[in-house]
C-alpha positions as CSV (number, residue, x, y, z in Angstrom):
1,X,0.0,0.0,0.0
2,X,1.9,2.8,-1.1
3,X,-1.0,5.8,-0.1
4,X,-2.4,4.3,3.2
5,X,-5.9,6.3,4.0
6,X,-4.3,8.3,7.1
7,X,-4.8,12.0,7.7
8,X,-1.9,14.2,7.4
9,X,0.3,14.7,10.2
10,X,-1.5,12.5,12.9
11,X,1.2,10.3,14.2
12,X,4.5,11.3,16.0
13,X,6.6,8.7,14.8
14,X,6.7,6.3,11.4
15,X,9.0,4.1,11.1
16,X,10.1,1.2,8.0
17,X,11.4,-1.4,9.0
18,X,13.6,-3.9,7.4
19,X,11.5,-3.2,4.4
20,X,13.0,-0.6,2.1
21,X,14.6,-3.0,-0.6
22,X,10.6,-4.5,-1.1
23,X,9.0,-1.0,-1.6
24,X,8.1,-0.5,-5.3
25,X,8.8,3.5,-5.0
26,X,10.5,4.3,-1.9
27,X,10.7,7.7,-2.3
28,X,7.3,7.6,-2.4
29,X,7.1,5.2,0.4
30,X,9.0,7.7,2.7
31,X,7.0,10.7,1.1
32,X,3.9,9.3,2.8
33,X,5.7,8.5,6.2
34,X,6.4,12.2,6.3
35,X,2.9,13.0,4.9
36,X,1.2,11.2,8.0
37,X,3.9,12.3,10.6
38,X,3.6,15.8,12.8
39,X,6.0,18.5,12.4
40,X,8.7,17.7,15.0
41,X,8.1,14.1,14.9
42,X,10.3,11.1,14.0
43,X,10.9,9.6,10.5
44,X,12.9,6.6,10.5
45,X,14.0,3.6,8.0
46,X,16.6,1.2,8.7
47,X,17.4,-2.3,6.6
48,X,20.4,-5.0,6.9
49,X,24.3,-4.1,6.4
50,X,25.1,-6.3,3.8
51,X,28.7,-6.4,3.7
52,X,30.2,-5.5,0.3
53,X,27.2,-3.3,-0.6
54,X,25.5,-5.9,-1.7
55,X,21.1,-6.2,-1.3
56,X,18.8,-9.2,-0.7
């Protein structure tokens, strides 16, 4: 779901987990995290450290 139906700015904190390489448009995906999150809250995304750069 890349446009979950949340109203703007109603959650302190988003956070993607582990997921980022599986997003079809992350830019997008972090676009709506920010959308949904309240000014002076928390936008996080995190995945493995693949050594050598390399991805799942």
């Amino acid at each position: 779901m890349m446009a979950p139906p949340l109203p703007d700015t109603r959650f302190d904190a988003a956070i993607m987990a582990l997921v980022i390489f599986f997003v079809p448009d992350p830019a997008k995906g972090i676009a709506e995290m920010v959308r949904v999150v309240a000014p002076g809250g928390t936008v996080a995304a995190y995945a493995w450290d693949i050594m050598g750069g390399g991805f799942p």
